[in-house]
CHARMM-style PDB file with segment names, atoms N, HN, CA, C and O in Angstrom:
ATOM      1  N   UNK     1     120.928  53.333 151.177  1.00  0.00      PROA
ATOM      2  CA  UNK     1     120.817  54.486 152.069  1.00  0.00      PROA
ATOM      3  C   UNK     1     120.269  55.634 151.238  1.00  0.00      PROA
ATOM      4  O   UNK     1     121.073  56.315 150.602  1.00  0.00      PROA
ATOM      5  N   UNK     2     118.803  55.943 151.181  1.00  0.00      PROA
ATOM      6  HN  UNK     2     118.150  55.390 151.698  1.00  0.00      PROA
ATOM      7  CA  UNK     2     118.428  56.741 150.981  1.00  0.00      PROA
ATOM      8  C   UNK     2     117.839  58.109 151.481  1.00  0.00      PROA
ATOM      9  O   UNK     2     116.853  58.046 152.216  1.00  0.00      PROA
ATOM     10  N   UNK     3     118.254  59.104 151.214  1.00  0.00      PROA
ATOM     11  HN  UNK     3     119.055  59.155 150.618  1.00  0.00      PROA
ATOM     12  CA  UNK     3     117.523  60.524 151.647  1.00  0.00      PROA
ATOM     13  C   UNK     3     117.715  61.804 150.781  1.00  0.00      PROA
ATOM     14  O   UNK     3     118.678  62.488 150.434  1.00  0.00      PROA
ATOM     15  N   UNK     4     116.538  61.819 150.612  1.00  0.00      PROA
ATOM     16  HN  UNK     4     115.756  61.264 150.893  1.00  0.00      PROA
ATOM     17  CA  UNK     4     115.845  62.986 149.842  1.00  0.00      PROA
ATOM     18  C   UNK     4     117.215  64.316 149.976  1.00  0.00      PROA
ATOM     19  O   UNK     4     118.093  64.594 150.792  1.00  0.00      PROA
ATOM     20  N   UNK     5     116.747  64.833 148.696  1.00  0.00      PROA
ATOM     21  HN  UNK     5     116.033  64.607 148.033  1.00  0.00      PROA
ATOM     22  CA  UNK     5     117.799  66.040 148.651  1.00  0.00      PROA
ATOM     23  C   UNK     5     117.470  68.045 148.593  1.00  0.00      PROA
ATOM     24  O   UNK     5     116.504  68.529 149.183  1.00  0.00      PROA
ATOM     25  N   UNK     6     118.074  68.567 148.108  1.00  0.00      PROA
ATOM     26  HN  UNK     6     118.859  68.173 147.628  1.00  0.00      PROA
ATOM     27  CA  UNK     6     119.374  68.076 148.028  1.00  0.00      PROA
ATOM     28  C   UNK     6     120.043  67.554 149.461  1.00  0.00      PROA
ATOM     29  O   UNK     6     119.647  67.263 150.589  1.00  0.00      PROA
ATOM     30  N   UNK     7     121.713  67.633 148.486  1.00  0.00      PROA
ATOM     31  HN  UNK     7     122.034  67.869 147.569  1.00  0.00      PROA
ATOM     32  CA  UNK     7     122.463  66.473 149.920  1.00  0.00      PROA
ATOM     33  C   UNK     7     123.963  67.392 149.415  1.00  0.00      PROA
ATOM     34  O   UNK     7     124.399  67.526 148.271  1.00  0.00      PROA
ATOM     35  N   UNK     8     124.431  67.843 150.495  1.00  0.00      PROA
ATOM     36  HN  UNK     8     124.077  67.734 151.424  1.00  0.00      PROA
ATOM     37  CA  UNK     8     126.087  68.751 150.290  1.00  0.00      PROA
ATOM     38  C   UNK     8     127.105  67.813 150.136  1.00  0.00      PROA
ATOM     39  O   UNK     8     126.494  66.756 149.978  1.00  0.00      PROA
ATOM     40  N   UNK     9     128.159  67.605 150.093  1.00  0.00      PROA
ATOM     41  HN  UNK     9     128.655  68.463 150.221  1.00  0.00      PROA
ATOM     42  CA  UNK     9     129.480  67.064 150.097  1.00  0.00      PROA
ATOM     43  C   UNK     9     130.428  67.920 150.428  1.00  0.00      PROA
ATOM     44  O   UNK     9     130.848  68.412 149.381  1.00  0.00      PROA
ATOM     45  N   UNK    10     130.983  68.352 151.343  1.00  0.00      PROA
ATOM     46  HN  UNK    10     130.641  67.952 152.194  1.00  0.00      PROA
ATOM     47  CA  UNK    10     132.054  69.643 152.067  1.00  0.00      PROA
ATOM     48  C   UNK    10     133.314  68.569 152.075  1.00  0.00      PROA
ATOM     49  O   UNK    10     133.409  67.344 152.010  1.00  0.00      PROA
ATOM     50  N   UNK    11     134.185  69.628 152.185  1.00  0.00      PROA
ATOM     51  HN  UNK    11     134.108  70.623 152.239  1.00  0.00      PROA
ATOM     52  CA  UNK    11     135.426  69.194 152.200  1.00  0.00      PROA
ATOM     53  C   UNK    11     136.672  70.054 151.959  1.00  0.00      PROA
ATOM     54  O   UNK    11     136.797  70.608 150.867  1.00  0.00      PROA
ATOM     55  N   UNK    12     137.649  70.204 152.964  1.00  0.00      PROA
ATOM     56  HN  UNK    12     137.548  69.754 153.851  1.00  0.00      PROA
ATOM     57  CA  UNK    12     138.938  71.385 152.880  1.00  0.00      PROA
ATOM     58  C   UNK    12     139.947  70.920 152.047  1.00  0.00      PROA
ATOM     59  O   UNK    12     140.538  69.849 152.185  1.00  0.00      PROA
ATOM     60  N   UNK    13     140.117  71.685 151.248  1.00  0.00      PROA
ATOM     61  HN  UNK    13     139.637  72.555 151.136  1.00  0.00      PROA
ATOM     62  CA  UNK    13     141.475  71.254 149.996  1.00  0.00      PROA
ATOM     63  C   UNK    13     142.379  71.362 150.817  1.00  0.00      PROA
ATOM     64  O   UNK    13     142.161  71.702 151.980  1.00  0.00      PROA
ATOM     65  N   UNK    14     143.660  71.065 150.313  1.00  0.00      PROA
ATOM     66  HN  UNK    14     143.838  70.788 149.368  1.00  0.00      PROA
ATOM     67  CA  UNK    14     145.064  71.346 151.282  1.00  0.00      PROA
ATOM     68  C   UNK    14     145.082  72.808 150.888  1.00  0.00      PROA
ATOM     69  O   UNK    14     144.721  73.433 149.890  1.00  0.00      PROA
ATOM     70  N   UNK    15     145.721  73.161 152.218  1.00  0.00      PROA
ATOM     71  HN  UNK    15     146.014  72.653 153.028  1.00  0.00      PROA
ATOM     72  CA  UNK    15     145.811  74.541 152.509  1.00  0.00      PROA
ATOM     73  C   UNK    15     144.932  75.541 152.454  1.00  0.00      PROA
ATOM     74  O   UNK    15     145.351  76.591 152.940  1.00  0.00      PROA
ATOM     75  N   UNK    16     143.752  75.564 151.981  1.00  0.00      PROA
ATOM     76  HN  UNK    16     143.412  74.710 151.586  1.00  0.00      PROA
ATOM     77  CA  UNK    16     142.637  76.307 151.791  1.00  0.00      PROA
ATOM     78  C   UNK    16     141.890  76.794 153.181  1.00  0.00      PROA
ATOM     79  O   UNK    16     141.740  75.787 153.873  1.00  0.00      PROA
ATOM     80  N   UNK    17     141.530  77.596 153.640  1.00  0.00      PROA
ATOM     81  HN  UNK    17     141.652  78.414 153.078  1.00  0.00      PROA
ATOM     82  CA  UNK    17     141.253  77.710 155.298  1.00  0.00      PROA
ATOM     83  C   UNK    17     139.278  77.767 155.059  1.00  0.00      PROA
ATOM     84  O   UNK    17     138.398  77.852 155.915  1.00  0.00      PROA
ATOM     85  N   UNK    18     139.185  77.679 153.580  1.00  0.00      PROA
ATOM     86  HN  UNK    18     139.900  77.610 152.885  1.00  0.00      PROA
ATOM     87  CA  UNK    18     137.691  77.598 153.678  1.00  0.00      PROA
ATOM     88  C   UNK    18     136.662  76.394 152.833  1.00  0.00      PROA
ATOM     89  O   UNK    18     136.469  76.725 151.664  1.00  0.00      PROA
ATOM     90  N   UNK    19     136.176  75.445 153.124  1.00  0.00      PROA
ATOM     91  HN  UNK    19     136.332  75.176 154.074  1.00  0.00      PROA
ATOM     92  CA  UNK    19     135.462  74.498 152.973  1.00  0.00      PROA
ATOM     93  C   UNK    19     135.347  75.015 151.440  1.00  0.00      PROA
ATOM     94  O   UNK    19     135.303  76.217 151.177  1.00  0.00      PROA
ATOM     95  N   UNK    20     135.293  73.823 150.281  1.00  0.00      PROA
ATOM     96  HN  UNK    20     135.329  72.846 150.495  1.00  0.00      PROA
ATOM     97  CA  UNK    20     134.235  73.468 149.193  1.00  0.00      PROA
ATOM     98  C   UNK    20     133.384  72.573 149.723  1.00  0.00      PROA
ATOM     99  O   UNK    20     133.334  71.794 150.674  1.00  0.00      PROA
ATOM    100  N   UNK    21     132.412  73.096 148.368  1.00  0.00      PROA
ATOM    101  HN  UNK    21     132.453  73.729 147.595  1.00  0.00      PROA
ATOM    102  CA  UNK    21     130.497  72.461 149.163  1.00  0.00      PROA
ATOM    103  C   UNK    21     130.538  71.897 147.267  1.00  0.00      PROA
ATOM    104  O   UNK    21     131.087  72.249 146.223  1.00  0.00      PROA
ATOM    105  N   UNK    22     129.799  71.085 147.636  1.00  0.00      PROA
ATOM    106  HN  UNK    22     129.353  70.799 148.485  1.00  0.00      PROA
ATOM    107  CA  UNK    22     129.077  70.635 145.957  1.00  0.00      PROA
ATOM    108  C   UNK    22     128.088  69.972 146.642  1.00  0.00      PROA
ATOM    109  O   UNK    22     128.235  69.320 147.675  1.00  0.00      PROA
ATOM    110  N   UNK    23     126.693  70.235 145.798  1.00  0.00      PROA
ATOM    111  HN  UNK    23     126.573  70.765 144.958  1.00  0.00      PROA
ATOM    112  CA  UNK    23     125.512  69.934 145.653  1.00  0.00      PROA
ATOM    113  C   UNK    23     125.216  68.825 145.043  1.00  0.00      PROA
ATOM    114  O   UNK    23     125.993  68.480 144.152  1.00  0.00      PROA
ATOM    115  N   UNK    24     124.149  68.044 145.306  1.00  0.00      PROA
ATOM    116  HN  UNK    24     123.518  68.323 146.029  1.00  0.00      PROA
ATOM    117  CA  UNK    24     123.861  66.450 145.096  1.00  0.00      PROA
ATOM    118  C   UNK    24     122.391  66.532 145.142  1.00  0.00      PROA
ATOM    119  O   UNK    24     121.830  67.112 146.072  1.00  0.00      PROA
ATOM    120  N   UNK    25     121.592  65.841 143.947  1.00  0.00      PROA
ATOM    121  HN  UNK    25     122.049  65.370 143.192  1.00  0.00      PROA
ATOM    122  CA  UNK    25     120.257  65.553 144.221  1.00  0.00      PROA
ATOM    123  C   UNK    25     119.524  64.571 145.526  1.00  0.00      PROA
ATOM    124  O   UNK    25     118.494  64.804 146.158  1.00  0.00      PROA
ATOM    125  N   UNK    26     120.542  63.337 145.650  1.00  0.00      PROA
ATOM    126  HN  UNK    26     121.380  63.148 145.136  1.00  0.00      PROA
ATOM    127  CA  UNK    26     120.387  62.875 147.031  1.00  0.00      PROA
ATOM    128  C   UNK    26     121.724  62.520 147.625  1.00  0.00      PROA
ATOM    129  O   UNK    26     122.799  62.862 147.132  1.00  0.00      PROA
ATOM    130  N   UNK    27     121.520  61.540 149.137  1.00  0.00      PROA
ATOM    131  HN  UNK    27     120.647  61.262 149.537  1.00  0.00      PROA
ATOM    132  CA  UNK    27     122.607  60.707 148.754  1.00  0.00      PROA
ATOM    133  C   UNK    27     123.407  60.106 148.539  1.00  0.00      PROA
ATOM    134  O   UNK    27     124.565  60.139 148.954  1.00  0.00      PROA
ATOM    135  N   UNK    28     122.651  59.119 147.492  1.00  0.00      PROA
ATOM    136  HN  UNK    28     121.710  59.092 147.155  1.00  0.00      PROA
ATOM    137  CA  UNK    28     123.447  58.062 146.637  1.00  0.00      PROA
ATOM    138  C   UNK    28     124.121  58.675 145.927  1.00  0.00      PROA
ATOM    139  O   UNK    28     125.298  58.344 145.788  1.00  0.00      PROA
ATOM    140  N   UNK    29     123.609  59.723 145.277  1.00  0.00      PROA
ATOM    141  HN  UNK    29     122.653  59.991 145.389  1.00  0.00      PROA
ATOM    142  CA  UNK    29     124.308  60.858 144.644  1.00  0.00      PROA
ATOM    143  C   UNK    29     125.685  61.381 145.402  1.00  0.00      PROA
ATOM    144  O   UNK    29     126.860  61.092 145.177  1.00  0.00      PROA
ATOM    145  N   UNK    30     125.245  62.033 146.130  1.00  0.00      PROA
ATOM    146  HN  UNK    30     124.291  62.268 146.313  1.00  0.00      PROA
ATOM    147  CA  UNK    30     126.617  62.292 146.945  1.00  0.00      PROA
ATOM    148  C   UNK    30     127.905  61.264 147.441  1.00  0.00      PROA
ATOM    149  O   UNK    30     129.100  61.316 147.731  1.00  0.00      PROA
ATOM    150  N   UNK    31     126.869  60.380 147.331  1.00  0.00      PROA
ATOM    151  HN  UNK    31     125.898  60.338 147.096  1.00  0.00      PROA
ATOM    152  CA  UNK    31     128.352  59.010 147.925  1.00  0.00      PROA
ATOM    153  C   UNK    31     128.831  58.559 146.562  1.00  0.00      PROA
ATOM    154  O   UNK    31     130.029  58.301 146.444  1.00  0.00      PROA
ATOM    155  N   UNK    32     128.278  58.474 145.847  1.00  0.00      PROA
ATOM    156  HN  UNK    32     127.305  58.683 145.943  1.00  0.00      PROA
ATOM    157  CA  UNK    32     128.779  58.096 144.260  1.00  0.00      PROA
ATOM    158  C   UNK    32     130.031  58.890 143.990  1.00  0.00      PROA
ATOM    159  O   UNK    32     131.110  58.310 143.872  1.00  0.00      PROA
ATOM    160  N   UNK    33     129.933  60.042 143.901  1.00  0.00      PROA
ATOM    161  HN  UNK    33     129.056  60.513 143.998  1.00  0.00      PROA
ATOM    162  CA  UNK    33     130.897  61.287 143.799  1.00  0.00      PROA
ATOM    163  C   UNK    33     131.961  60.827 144.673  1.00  0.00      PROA
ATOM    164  O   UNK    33     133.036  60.605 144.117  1.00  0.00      PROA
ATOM    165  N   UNK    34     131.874  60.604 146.141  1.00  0.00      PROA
ATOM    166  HN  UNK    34     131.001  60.784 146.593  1.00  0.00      PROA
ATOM    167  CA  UNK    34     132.444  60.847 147.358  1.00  0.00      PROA
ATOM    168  C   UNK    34     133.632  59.502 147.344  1.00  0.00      PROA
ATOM    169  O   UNK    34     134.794  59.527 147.749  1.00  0.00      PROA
ATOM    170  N   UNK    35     132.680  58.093 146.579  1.00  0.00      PROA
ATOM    171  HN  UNK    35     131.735  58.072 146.250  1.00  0.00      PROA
ATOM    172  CA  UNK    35     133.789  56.898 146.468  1.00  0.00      PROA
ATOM    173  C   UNK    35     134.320  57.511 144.934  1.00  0.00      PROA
ATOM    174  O   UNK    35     135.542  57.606 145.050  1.00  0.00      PROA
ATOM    175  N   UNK    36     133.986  57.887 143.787  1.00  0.00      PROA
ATOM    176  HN  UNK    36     132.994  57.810 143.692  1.00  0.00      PROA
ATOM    177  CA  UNK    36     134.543  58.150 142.884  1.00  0.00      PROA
ATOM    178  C   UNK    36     136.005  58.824 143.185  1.00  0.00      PROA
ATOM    179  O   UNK    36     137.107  58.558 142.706  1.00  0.00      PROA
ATOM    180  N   UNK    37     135.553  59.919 144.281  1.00  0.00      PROA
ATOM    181  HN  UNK    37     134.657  60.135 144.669  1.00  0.00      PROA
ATOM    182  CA  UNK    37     136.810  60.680 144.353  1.00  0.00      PROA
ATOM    183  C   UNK    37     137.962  60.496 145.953  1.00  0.00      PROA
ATOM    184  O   UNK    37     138.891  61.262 146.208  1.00  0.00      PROA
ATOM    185  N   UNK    38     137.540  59.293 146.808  1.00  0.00      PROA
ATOM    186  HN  UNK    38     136.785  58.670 146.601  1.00  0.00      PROA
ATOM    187  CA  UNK    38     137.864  58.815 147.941  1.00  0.00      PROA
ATOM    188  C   UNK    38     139.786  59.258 147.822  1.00  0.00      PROA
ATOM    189  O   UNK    38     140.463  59.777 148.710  1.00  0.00      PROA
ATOM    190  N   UNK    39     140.105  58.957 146.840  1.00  0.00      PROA
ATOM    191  HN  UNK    39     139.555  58.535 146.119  1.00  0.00      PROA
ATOM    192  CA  UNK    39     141.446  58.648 146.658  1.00  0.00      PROA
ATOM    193  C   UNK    39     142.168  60.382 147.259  1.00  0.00      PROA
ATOM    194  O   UNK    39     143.198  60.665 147.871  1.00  0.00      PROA
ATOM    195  N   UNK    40     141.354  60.983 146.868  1.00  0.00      PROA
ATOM    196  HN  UNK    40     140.517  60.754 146.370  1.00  0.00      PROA
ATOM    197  CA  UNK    40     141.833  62.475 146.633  1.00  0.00      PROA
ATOM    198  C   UNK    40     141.086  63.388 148.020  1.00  0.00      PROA
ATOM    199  O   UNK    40     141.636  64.255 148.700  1.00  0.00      PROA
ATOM    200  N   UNK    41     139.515  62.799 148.162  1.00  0.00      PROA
ATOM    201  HN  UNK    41     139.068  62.095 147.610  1.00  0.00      PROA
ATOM    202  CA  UNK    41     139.149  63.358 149.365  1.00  0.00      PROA
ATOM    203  C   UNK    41     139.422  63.312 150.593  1.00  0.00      PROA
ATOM    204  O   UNK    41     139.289  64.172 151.464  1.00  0.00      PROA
ATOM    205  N   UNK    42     140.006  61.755 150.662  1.00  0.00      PROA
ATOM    206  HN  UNK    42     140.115  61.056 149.955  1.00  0.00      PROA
ATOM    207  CA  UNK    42     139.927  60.943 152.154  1.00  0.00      PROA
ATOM    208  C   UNK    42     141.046  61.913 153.256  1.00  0.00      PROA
ATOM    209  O   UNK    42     140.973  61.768 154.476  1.00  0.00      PROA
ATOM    210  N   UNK    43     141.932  62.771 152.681  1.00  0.00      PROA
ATOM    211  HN  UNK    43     141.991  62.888 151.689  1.00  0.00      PROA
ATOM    212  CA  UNK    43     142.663  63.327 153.460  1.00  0.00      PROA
ATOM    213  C   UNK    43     142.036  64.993 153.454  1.00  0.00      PROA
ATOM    214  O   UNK    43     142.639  65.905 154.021  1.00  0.00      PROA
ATOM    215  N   UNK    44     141.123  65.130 152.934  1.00  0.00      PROA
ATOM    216  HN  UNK    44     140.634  64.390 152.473  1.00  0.00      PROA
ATOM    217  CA  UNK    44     140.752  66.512 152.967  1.00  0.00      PROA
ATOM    218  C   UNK    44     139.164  66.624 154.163  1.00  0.00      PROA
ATOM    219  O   UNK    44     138.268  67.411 153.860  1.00  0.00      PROA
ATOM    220  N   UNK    45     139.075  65.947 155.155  1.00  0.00      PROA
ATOM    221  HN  UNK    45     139.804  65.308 155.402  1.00  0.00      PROA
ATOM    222  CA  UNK    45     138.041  65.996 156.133  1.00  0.00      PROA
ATOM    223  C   UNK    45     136.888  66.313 155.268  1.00  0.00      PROA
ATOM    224  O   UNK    45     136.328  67.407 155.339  1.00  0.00      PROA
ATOM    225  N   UNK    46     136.443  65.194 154.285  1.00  0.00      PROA
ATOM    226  HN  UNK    46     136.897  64.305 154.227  1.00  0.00      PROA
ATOM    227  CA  UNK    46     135.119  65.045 153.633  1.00  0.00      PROA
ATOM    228  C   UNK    46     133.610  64.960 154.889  1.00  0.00      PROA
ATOM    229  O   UNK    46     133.542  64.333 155.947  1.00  0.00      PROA
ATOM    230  N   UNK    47     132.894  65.578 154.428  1.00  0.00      PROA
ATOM    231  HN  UNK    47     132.949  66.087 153.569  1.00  0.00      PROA
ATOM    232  CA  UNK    47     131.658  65.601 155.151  1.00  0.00      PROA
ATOM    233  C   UNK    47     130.361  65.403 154.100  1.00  0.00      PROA
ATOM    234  O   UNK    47     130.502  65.382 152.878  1.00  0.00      PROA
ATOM    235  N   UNK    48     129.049  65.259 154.804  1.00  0.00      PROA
ATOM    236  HN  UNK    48     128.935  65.276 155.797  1.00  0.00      PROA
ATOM    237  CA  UNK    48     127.744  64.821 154.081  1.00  0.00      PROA
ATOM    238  C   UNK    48     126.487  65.413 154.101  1.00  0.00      PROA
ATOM    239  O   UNK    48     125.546  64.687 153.783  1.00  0.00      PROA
ATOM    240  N   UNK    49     126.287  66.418 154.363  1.00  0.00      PROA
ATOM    241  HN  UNK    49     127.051  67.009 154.621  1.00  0.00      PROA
ATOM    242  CA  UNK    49     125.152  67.480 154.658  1.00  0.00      PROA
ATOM    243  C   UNK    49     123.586  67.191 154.552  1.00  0.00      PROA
ATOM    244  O   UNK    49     123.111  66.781 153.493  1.00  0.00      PROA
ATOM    245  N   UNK    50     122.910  67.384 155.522  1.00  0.00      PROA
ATOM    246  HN  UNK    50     123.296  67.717 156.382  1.00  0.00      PROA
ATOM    247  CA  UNK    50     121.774  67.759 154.503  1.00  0.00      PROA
ATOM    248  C   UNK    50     121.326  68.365 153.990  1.00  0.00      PROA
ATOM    249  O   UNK    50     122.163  68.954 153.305  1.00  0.00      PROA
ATOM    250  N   UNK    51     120.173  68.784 153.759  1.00  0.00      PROA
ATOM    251  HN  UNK    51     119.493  68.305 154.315  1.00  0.00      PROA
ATOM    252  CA  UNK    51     119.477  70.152 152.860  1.00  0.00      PROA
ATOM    253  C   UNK    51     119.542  71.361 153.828  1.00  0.00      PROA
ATOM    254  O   UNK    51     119.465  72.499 153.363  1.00  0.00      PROA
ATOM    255  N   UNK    52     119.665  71.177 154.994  1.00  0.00      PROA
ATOM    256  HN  UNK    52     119.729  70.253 155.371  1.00  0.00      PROA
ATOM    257  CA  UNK    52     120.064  72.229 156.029  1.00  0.00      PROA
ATOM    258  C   UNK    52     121.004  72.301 156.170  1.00  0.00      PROA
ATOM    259  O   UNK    52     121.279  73.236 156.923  1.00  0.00      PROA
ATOM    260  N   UNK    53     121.979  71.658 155.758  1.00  0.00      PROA
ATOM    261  HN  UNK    53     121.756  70.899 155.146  1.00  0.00      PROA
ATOM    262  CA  UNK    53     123.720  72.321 155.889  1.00  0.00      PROA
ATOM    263  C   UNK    53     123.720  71.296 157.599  1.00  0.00      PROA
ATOM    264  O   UNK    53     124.286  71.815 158.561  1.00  0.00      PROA
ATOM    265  N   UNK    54     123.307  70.434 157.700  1.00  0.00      PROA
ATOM    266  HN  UNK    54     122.848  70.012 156.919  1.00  0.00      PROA
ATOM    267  CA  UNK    54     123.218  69.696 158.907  1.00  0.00      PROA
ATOM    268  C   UNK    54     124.119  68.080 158.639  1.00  0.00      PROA
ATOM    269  O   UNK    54     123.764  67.244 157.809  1.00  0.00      PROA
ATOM    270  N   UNK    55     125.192  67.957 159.464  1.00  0.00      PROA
ATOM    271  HN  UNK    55     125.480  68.637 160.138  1.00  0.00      PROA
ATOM    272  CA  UNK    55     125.915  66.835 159.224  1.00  0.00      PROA
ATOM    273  C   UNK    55     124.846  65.888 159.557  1.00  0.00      PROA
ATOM    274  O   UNK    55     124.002  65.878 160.453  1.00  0.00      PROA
ATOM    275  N   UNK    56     125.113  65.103 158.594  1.00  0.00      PROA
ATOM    276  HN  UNK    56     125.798  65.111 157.866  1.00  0.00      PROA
ATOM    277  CA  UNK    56     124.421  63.527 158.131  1.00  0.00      PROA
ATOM    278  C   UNK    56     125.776  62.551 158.441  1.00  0.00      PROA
ATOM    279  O   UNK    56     125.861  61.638 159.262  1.00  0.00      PROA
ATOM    280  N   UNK    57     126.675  62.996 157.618  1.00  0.00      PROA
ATOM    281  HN  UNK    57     126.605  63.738 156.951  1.00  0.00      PROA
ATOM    282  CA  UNK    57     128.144  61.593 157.874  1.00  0.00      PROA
ATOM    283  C   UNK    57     129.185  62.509 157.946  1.00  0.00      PROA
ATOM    284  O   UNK    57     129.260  63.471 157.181  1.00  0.00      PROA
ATOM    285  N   UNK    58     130.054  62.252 158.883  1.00  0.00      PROA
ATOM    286  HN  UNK    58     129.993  61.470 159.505  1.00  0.00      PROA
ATOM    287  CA  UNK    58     131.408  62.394 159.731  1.00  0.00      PROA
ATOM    288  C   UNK    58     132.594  62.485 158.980  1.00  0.00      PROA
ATOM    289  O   UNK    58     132.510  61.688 158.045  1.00  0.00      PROA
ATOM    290  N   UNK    59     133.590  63.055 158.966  1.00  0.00      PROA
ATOM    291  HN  UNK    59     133.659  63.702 159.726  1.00  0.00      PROA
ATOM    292  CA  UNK    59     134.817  62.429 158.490  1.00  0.00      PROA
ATOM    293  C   UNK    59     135.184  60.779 158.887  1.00  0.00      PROA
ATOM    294  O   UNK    59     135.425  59.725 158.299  1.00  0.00      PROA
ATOM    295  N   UNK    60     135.059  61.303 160.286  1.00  0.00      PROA
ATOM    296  HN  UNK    60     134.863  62.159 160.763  1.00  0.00      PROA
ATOM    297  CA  UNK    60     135.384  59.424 160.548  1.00  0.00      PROA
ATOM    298  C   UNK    60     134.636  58.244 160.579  1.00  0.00      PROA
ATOM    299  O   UNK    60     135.098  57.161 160.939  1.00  0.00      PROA
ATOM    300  N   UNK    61     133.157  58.490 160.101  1.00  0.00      PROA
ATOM    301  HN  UNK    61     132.782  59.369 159.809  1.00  0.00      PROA
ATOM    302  CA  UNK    61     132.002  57.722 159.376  1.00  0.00      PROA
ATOM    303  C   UNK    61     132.619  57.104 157.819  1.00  0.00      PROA
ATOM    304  O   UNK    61     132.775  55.942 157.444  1.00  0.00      PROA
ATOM    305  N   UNK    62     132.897  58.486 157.087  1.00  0.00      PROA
ATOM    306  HN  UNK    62     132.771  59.430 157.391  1.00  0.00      PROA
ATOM    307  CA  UNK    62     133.309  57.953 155.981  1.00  0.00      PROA
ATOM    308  C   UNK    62     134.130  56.916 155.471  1.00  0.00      PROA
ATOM    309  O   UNK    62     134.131  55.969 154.685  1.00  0.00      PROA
ATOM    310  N   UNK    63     135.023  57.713 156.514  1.00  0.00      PROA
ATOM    311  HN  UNK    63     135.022  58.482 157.153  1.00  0.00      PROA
ATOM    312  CA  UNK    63     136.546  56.924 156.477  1.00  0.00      PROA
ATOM    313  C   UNK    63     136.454  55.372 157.121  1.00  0.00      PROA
ATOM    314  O   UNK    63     137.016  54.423 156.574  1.00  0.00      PROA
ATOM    315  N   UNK    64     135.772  55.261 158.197  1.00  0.00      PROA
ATOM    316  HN  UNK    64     135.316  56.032 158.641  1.00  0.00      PROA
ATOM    317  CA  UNK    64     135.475  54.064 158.625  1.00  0.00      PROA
ATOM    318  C   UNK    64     134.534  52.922 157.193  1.00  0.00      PROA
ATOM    319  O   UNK    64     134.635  51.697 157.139  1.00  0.00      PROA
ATOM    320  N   UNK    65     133.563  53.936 156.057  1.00  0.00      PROA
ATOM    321  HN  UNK    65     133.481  54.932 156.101  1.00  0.00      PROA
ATOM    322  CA  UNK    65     133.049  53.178 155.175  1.00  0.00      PROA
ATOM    323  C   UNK    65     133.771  52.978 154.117  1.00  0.00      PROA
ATOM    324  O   UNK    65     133.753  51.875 153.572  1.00  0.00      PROA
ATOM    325  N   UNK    66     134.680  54.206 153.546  1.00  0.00      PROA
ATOM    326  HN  UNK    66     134.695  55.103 153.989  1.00  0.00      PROA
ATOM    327  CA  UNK    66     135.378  53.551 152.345  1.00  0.00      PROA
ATOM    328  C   UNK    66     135.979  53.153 152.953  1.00  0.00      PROA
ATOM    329  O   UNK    66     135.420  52.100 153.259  1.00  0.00      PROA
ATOM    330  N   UNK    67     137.383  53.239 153.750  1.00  0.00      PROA
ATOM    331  HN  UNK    67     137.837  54.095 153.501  1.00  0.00      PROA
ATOM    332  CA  UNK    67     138.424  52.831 153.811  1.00  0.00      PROA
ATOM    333  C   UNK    67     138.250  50.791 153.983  1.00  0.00      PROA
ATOM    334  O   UNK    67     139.077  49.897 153.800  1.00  0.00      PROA
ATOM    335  N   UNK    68     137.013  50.768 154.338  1.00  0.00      PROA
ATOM    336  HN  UNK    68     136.342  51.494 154.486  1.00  0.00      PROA
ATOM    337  CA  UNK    68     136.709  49.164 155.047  1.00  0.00      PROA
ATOM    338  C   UNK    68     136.306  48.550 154.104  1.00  0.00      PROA
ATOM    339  O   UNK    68     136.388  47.321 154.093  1.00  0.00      PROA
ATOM    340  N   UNK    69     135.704  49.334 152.947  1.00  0.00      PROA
ATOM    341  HN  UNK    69     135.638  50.332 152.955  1.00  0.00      PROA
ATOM    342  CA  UNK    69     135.573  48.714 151.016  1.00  0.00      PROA
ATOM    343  C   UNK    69     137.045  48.524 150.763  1.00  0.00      PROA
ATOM    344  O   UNK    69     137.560  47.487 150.344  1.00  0.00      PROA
ATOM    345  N   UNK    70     137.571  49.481 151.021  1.00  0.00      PROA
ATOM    346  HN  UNK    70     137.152  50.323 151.362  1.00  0.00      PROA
ATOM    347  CA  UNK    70     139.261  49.077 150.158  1.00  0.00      PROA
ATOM    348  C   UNK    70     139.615  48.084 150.720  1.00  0.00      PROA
ATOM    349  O   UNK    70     139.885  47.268 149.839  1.00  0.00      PROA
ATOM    350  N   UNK    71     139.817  47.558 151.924  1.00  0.00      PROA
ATOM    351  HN  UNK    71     139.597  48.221 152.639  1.00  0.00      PROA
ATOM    352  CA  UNK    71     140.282  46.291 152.430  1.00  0.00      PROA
ATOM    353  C   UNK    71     140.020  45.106 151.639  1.00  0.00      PROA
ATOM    354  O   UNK    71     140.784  44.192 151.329  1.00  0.00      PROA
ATOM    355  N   UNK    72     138.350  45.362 151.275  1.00  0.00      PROA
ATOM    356  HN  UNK    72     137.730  46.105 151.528  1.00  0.00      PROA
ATOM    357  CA  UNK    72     137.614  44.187 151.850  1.00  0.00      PROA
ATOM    358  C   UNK    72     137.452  43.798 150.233  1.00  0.00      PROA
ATOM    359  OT1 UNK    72     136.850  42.777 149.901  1.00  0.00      PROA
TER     360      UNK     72
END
């Protein structure tokens, strides 16, 4: 799954009422990060941006992709 970047990664810490963003050259980039840190994100409504700040992948996209690697 490729697409040109950059590519955002959003996501609400606990308790925080305002989104972190981190920047990604594409992304593979961004999903690399995103399974690296699944353990810690998966409850913080992770999202996938594009270069417009335009959702690409869902919370419940994600969750439907890692969570179905951990099973499997």
């Amino acid at each position: 799954m490729s697409q040109s970047g950059p590519v955002y990664l959003r996501w609400r810490p606990d308790g925080s009422p305002a989104p972190e963003t981190e920047r990604f050259e594409d992304l593979d980039a961004a999903l690399d990060a995103l399974e690296a840190r699944w353990a810690t994100l998966r409850d913080q409504a992770p999202q996938v941006l594009d270069a417009r700040r335009v959702l690409l992948l869902s919370t419940e996209e994600l969750r439907g992709e890692f969570d179905a690697a951990d099973q499997g």
